[in-house]
C-alpha positions in Angstrom: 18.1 56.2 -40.5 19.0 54.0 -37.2 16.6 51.4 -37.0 14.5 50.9 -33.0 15.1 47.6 -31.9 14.5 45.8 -28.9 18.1 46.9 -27.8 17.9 50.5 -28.1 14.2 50.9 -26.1 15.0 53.2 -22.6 14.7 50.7 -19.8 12.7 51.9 -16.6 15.8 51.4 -14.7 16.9 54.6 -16.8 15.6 57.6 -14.6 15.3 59.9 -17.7 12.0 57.8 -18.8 10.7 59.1 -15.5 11.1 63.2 -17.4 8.1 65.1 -18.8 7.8 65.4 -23.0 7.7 68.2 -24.6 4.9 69.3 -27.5 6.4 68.5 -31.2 6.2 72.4 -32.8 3.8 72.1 -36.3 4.2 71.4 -39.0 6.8 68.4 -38.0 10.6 69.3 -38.5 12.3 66.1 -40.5 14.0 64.9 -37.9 10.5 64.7 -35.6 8.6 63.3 -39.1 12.0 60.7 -39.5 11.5 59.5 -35.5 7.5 59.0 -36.1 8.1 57.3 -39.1 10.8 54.9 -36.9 8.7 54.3 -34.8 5.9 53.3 -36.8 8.1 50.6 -38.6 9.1 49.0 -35.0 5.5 48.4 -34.2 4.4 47.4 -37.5 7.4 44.6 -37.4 7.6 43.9 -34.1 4.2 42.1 -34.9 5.4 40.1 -38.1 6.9 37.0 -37.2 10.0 36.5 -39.3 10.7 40.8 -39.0 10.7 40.9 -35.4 13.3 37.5 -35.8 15.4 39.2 -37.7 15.6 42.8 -36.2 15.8 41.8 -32.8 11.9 43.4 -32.2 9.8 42.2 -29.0 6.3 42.3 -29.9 4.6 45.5 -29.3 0.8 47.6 -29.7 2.7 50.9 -28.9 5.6 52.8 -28.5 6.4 56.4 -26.8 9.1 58.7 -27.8 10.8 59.0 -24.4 10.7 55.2 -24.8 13.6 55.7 -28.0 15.1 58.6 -26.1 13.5 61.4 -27.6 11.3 63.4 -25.1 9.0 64.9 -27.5 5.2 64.0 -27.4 4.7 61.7 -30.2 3.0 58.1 -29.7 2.6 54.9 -32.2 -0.4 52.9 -31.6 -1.3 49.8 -33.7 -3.9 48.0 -31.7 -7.3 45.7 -32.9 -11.0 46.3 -31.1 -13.7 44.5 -29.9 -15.1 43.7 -33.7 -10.7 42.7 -34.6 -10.5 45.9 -36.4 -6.6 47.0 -36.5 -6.5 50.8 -35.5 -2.9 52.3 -36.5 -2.1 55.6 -34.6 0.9 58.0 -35.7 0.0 60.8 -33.2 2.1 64.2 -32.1 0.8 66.3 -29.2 -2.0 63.6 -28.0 -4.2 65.0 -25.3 -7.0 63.4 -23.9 -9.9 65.7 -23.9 -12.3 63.4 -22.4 -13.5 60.3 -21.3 -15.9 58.1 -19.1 -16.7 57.8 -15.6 -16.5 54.0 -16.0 -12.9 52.2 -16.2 -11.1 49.3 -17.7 -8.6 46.7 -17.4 -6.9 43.9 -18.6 -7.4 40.9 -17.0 -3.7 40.0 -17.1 -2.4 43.5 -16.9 -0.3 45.4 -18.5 3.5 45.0 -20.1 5.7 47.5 -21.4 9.0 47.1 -24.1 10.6 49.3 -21.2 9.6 47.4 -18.6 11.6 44.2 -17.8 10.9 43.0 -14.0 7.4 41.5 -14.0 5.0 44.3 -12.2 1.6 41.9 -11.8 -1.7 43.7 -11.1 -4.7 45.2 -12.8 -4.3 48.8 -14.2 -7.3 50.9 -14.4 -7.9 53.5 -16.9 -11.1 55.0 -18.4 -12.8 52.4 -20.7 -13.4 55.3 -23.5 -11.4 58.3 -24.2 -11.6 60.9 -26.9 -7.8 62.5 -27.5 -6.9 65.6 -29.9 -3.7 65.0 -32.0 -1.6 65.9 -35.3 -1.9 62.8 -37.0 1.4 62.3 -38.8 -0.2 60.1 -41.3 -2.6 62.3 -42.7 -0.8 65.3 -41.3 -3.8 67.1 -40.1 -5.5 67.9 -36.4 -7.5 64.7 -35.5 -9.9 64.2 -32.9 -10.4 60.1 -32.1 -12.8 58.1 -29.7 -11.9 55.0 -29.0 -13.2 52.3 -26.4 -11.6 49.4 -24.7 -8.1 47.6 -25.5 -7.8 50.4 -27.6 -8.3 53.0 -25.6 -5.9 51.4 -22.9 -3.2 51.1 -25.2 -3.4 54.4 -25.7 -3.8 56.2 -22.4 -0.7 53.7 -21.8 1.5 55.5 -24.2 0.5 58.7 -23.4 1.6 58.2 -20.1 5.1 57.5 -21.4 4.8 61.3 -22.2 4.7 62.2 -18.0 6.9 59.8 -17.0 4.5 57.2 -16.2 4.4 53.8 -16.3 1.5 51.5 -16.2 2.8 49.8 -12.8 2.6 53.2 -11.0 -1.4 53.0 -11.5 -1.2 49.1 -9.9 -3.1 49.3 -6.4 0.0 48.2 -3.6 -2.6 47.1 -1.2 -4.2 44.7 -3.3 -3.1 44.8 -7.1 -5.6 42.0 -8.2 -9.0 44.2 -6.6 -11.8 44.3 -9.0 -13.4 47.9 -9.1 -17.3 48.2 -9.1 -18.2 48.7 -12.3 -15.5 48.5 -14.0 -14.4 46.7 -17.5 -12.0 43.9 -17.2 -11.1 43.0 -20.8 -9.8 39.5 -21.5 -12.1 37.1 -19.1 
């Protein structure tokens, strides 16, 4: 089993990160349940100090499939709250079946593992979301609301599975613009 590292991650100047996923067929084939499984251990040790040392891991709250080369919808998020409650996501087929009117940001915006050049600027999203998955960890249908930097992470990622990346949603005109209303996370 080939181990993700920093070094292996799909760089945006790759135009294949730019493709469309496709949905994982149920229950998970070995090779799908093997990736997930990968991909859970990069994020887990990219945020231990002396792991991410010693594999070569940048530090990261998600990862995407297309980001390891495998276009198959499938996202890894391990991100804390508001109350610094860790949330650990293994999710297949995540679609976002709703969310608020209001939006968020972070007040320093956004990084990706796939993303090198510095791309400054706030990226809005919706500040809570409610997404339907197959949760590989428990291996069953899910359906999980989550708020804030959470919820950001994980609209992040599943943009990975369109071919978007968070500086695509950066307003040109004035990437720093504060929307009415809106949650900026991190003041």
């Amino acid at each position: 089993m080939l181990r993700i590292t920093y070094e292996t991650i799909i760089k945006d100047t790759d135009p294949n990160l730019r493709q469309k996923s496709v949905p994982l067929k149920l229950p998970l084939k070995a090779k799908d349940h093997s990736l997930a499984k990968r991909m859970l251990r990069y994020v887990r040790d990219s945020r231990d100090d002396k792991k991410a040392d010693k594999y070569q891991l940048k530090a990261a709250v998600g990862l995407a499939a297309p980001q390891t080369g495998a276009y198959v919808n499938l996202i890894c998020v391990i991100a804390e709250d508001d109350e610094g409650i860790e949330h650990e996501y293994l999710l297949a087929n995540p679609k976002i079946i709703a969310h608020s009117v209001q939006e968020a940001a972070l007040s320093t915006g956004e990084g990706c593992l796939s993303v090198e050049e510095e791309h400054q600027g706030l990226v809005y999203r919706a500040a809570r979301i409610k997404v339907k998955a197959y949760d590989v960890l428990k291996e069953d249908m899910v359906e999980v609301k989550v708020s804030g930097f959470v919820a950001i992470v994980l609209q992040h990622e599943i943009d990975h599975l369109s071919g978007i990346l968070f500086y695509d949603r950066i307003n040109t005109q004035d990437p720093w613009a504060i929307k009415e209303n809106a949650l900026i996370i991190g003041d």
